[in-house]
C-alpha positions as CSV (number, residue, x, y, z in Angstrom):
1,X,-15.7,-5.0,13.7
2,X,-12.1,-4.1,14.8
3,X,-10.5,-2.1,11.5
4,X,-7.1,-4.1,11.0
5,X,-3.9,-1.9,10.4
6,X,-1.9,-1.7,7.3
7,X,1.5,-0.2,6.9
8,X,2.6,1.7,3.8
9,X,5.5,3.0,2.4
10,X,4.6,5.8,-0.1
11,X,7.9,6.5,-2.5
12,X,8.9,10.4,-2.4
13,X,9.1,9.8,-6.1
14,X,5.4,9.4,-6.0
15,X,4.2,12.2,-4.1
16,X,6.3,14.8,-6.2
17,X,8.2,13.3,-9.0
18,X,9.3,17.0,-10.2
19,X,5.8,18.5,-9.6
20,X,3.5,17.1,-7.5
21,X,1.5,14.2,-9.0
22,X,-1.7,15.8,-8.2
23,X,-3.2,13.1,-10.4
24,X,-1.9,10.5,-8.5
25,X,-2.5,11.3,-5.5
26,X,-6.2,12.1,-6.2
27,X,-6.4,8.6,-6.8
28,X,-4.5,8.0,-4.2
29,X,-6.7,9.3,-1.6
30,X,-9.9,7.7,-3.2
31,X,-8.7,4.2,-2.7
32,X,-7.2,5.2,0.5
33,X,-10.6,6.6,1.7
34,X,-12.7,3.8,0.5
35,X,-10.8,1.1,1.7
36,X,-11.0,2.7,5.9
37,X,-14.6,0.9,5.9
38,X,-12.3,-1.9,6.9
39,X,-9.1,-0.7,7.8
40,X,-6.7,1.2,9.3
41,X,-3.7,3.2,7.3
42,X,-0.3,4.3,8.4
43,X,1.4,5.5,5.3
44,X,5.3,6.9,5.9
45,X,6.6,8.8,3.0
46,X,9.6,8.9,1.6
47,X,11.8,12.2,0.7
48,X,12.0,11.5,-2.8
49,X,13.7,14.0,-5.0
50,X,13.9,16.7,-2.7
51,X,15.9,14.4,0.0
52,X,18.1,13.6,-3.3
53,X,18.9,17.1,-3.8
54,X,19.6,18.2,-0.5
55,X,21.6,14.5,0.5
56,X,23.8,15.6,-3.0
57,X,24.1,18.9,-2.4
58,X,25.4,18.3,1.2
59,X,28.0,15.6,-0.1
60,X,29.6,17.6,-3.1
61,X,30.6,20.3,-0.4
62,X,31.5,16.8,1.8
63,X,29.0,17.1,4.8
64,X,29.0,14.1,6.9
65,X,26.3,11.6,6.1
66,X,25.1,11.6,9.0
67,X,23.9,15.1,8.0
68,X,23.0,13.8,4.4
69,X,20.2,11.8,6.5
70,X,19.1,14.1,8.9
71,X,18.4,16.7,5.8
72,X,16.5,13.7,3.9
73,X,14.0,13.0,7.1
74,X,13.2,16.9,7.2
75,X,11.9,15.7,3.5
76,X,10.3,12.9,4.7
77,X,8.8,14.6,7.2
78,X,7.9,17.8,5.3
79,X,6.1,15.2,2.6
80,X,4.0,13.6,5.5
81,X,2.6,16.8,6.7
82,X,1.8,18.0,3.2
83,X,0.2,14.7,2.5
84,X,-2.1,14.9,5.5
85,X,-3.4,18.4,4.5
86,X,-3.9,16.9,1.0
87,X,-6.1,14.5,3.4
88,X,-7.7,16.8,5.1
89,X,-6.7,14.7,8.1
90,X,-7.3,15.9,12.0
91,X,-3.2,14.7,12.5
92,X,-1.9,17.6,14.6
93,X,1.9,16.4,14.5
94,X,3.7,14.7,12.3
95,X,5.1,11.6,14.7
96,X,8.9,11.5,15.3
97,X,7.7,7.8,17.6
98,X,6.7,4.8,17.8
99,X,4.0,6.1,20.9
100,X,3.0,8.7,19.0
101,X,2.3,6.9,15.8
102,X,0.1,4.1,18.4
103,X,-1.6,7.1,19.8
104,X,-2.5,8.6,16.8
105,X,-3.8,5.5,15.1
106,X,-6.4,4.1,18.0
107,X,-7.9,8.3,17.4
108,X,-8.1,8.3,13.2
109,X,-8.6,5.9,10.1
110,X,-5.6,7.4,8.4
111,X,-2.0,9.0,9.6
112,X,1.4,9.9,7.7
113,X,4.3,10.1,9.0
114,X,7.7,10.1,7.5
115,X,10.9,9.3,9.0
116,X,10.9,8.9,13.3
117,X,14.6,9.4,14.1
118,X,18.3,9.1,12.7
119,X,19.6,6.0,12.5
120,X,22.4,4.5,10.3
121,X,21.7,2.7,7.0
122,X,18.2,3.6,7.1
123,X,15.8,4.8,4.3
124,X,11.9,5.4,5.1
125,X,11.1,1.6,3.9
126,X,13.2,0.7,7.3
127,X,10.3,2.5,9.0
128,X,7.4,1.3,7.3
129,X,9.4,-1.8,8.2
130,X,9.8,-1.3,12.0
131,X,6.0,-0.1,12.3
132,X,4.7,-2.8,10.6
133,X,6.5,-5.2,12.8
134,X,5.6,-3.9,16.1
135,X,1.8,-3.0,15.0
136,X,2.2,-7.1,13.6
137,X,0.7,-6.5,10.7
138,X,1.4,-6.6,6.6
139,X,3.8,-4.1,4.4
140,X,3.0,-2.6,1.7
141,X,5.5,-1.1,-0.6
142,X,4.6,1.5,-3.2
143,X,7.6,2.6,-5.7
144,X,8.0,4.1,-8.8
145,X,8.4,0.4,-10.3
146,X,5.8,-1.8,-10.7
147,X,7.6,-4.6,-8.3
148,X,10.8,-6.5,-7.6
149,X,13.4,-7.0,-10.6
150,X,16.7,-8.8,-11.1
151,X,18.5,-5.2,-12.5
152,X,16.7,-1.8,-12.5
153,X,14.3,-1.3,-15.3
154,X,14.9,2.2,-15.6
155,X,17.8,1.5,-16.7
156,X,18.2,-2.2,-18.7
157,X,15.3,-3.2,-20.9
158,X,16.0,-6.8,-20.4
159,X,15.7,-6.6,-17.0
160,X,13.6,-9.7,-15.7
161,X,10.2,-9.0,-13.4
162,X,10.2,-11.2,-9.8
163,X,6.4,-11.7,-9.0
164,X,7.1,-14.0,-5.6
165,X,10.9,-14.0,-3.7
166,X,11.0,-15.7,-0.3
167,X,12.5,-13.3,2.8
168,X,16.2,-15.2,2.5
169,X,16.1,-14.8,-1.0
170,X,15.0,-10.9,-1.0
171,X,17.5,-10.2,1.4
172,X,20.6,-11.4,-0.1
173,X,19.5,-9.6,-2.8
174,X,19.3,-6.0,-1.1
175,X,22.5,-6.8,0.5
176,X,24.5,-6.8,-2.5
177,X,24.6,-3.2,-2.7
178,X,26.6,-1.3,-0.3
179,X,24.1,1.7,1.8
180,X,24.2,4.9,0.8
181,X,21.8,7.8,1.7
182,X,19.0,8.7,-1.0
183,X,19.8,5.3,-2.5
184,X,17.4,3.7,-5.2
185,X,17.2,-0.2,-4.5
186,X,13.4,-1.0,-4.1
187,X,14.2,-1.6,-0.1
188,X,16.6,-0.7,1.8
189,X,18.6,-3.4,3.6
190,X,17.6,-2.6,7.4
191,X,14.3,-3.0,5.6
192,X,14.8,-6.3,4.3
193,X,16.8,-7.6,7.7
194,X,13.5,-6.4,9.8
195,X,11.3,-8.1,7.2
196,X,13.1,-11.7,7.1
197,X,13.5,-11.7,10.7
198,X,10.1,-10.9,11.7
199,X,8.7,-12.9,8.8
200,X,6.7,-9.6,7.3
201,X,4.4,-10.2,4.2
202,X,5.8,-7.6,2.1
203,X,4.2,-6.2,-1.4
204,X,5.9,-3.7,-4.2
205,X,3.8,-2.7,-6.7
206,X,4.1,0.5,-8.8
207,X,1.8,4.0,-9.5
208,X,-0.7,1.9,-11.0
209,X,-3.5,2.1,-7.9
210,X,-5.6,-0.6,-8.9
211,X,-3.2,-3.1,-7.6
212,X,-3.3,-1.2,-3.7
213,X,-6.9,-1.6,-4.3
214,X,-6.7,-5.4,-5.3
215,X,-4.5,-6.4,-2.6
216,X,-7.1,-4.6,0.1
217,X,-9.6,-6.4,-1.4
218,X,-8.0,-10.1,-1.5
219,X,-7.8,-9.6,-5.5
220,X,-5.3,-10.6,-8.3
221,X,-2.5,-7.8,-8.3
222,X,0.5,-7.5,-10.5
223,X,3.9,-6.8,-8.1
224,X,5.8,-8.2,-5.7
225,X,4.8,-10.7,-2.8
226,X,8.0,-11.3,-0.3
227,X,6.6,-13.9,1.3
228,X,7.3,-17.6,2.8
């Protein structure tokens, strides 16, 4: 049976929040592992904290932002090749391409990559994004929130939880806010354009790994479908 592909988007804020979540990704890597009986993973990580530090640190001495990105994908990319020694993976390179990332997936069950290039108004979810469209295949969005809200919850109690939004809904939400590098919306808004005009079944959920592993298996979850 031909192992189907799914695309992930791992949240820097996940992999090392200020230490590395060695808990979580324990976990992480179980369900990962368990579920390659039937499928294939790409997860790209995100830069997290670290790519917040560096991005700020860059603009307080008023470095361009194009060199606020590049410094976040070296975290990006620095977080994929730690995560595929925490793997044990046989990923020799850490992709910077689409070719590579093909390549790499037809040889192994599981491969990380972070960001693949420089490109304006552009977080990792814009990757996950553009992979998942041209491997034609679902999106899967993992955040340090449990799924889409009308506000942030980390920062108003009252904010409201969004279990289903359709593509044109989602994506005149994400472009209310203006881009900016390291920036906290749950998507970025290449993201969402790539998703509504490829019609992408997209999932947030949060740290809590049962709900990755009910979504592989076709189970109730609790996060975010964009979908319809």
């Amino acid at each position: 049976m031909k192992k189907r592909i799914i695309v992930l988007s791992l949240g820097g804020s996940l992999i090392i929040p200020d230490r590395i979540d060695l808990e979580f990704l324990k976990k992480f890597k179980k369900i990962i592992n368990k579920n390659t009986k039937k499928y294939k993973f790409v997860i790209v990580c995100g830069g997290g904290g670290i790519a917040r530090k560096y991005i700020h640190a860059l603009k307080e001495v008023k470095t361009s932002e194009k060199r606020q990105s590049l410094s976040g994908i070296t975290a990006t990319r620095m977080n994929a090749r730690f995560m595929s020694y925490f793997f044990n993976t046989n990923q020799k390179d850490i992709p910077h391409n689409l070719k590579t990332i093909k390549k790499q997936i037809k040889e192994e069950n599981i491969i990380f990559s972070g960001a693949l290039g420089y490109k304006t108004d552009q977080t990792t979810d814009s990757t996950a994004a553009f992979i998942a469209r041209e491997l034609k295949t679902d999106f899967i969005n993992l955040t340090n929130i449990y799924g889409l809200h009308n506000k942030n919850p980390l920062k108003y109690k009252n904010a409201k939880f969004i279990p289903k939004i359709s593509w044109e809904d989602f994506d005149k939400m994400a472009n209310k806010f203006k881009f900016t590098p390291g920036q906290h919306f749950i998507l970025d808004q290449t993201a969402s354009k790539t998703i509504l005009k490829n019609k992408i079944k997209t999932y947030i959920i949060g740290k809590d790994l049962i709900q990755l592993d009910s979504i592989l298996n076709n189970k109730k979850y609790k996060g975010t479908i964009i979908y319809g």
